[in-house]
C-alpha positions in Angstrom: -36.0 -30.9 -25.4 -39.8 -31.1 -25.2 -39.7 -35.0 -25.3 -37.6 -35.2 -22.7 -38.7 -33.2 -20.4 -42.6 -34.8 -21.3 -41.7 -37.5 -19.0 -41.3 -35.4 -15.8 -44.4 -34.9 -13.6 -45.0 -31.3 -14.7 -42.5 -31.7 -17.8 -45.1 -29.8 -20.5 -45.0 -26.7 -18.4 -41.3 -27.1 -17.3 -40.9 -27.3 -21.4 -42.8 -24.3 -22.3 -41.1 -22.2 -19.6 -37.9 -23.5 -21.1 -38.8 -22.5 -24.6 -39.9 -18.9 -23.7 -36.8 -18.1 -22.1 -35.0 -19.3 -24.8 -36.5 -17.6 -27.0 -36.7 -14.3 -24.6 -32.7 -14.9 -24.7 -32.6 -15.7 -28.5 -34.8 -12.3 -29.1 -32.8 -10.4 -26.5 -29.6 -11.2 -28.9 -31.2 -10.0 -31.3 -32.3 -6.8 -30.2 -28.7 -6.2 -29.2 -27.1 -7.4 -32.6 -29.3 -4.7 -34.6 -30.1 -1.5 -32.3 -28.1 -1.8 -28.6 -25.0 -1.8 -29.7 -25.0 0.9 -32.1 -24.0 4.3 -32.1 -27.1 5.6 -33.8 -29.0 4.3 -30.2 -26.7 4.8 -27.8 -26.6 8.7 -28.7 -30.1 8.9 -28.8 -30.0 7.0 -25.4 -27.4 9.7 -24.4 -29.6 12.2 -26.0 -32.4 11.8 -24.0 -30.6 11.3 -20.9 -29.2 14.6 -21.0 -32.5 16.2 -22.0 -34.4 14.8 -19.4 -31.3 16.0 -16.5 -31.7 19.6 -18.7 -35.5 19.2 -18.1 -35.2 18.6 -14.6 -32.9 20.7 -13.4 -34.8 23.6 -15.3 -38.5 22.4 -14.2 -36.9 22.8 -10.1 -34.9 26.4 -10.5 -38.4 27.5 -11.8 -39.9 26.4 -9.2 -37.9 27.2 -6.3 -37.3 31.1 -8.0 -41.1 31.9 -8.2 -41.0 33.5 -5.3 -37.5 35.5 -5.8 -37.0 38.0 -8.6 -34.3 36.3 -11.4 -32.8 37.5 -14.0 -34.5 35.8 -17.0 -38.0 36.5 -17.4 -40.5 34.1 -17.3 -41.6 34.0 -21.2 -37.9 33.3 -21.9 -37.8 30.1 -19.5 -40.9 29.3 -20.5 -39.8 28.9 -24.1 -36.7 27.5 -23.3 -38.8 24.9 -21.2 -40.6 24.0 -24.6 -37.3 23.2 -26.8 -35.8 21.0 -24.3 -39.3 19.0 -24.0 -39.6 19.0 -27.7 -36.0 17.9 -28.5 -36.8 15.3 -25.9 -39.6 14.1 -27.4 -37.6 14.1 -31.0 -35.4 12.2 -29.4 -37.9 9.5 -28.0 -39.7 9.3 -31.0 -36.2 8.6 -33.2 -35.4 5.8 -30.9 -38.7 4.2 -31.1 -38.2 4.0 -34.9 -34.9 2.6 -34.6 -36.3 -0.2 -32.2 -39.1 -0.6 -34.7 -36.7 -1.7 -37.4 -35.1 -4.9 -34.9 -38.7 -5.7 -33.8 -40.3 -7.1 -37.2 -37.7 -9.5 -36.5 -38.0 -10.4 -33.4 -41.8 -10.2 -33.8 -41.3 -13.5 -36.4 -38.9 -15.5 -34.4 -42.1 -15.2 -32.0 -44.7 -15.8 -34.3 -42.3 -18.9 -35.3 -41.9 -20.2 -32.0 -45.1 -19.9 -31.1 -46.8 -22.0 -33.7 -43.9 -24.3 -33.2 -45.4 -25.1 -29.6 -48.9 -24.5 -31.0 -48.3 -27.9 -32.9 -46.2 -29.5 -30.0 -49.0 -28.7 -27.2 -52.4 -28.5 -29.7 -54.7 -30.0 -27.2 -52.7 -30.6 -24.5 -53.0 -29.0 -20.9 -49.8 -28.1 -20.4 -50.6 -26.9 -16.6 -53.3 -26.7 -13.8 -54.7 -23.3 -12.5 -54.8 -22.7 -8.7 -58.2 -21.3 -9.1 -60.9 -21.1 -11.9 -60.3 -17.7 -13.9 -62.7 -15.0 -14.7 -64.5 -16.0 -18.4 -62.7 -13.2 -20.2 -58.9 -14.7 -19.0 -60.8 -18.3 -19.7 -60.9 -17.7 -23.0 -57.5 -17.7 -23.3 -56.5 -20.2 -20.5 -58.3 -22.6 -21.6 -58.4 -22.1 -25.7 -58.1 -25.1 -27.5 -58.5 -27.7 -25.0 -61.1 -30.4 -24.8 -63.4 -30.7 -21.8 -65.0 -27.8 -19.6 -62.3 -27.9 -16.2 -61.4 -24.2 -16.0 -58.7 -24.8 -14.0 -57.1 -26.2 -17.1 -54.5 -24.4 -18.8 -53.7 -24.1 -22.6 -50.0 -23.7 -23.3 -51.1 -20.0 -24.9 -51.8 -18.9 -22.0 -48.7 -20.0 -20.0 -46.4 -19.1 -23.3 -48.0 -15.4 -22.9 -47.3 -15.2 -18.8 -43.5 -16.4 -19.2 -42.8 -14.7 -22.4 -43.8 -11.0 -20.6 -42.5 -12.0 -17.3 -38.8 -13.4 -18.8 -38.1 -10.9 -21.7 -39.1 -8.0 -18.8 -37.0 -9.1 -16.4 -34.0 -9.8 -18.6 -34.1 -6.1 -20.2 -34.3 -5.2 -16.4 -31.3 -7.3 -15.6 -28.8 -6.9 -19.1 -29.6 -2.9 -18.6 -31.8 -2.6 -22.0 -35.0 -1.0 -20.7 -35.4 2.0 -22.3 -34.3 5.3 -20.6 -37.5 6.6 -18.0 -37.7 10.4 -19.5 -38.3 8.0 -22.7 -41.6 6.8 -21.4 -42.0 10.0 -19.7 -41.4 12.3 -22.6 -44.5 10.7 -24.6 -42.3 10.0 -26.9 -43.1 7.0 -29.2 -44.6 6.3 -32.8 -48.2 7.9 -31.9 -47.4 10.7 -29.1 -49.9 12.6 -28.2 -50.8 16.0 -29.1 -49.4 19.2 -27.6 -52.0 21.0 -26.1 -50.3 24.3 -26.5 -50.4 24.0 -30.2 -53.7 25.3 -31.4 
């Protein structure tokens, strides 16, 4: 496909944008094969949906009874408040290890791809900047090619922008993004500590 497409006036970038989202497809099949369509995630999905809503709803009664008398007092809500959040982050954290598991995979298809084009485009300037980047994005926009235009640009640098741009958008669009109170939980591998422990 590369060869082919060689030929074409801007047929190394239209090759590499190809390739990554191929490969953001390729991975995205993946990802569903081992974690999306399982039960394990998609009650943990459910799980933290129905936190967060639990969350929610008791973060605004709380809020909108300060000022009137209610019938639980506030210690009691205030612990209640605290299971929910750390059942929610349980929750995040559990699905971030089940994503972990499907991502040493799809983090080698990547690495396998990418020194595939690394040999195809090794020296090549697969594209032409509109401008001349800052020195710290030059680095990488310009590694590995011969002569000193900045305005050149390395296929690393276009394989990064089109990966992260592609694989975003199409978790956006086949509805794989993970759940907001998720990211909003500090949920994760390496959450943060709770400042009310001591």
């Amino acid at each position: 496909m590369a060869s082919a497409l060689s030929s074409l006036r801007y047929g190394d970038s239209l090759s590499v944008v190809a390739i990554s989202g191929a490969t953001a497809v390729l991975c995205e099949a993946i990802s569903w094969l081992l974690i999306y369509r399982t039960a394990t995630y998609n009650s943990l999905r459910a799980s933290i949906e129905r936190h967060s809503r639990k969350l929610d709803s008791m973060k605004s009664t709380s809020s909108a009874s300060g000022a009137a008398p209610s019938s639980q007092p506030a210690s009691s809500r205030a612990k209640k408040m605290d299971r929910v959040e750390s059942s929610l982050k349980d929750a995040s954290r559990e699905l971030s290890l089940a994503k972990l598991k499907s991502g040493a995979v799809v983090a080698a298809v990547l690495f396998v791809v990418f020194g595939l084009l690394n040999s195809l485009f090794e020296g090549r300037a697969v594209a032409k900047l509109p401008f001349a980047p800052v020195p710290l994005v030059q680095r990488m926009s310009h590694r590995g090619l011969p002569g000193n235009d900045p305005t050149d640009c390395a296929m690393v640098f276009l394989y990064f922008l089109c990966s992260m741009s592609i694989r975003t958008n199409l978790q956006k669009l086949l509805g794989f993004t993970p759940p907001r109170a998720a990211a909003g939980a500090g949920g994760g591998l390496f959450a943060m500590p709770d400042p009310k422990v001591n």
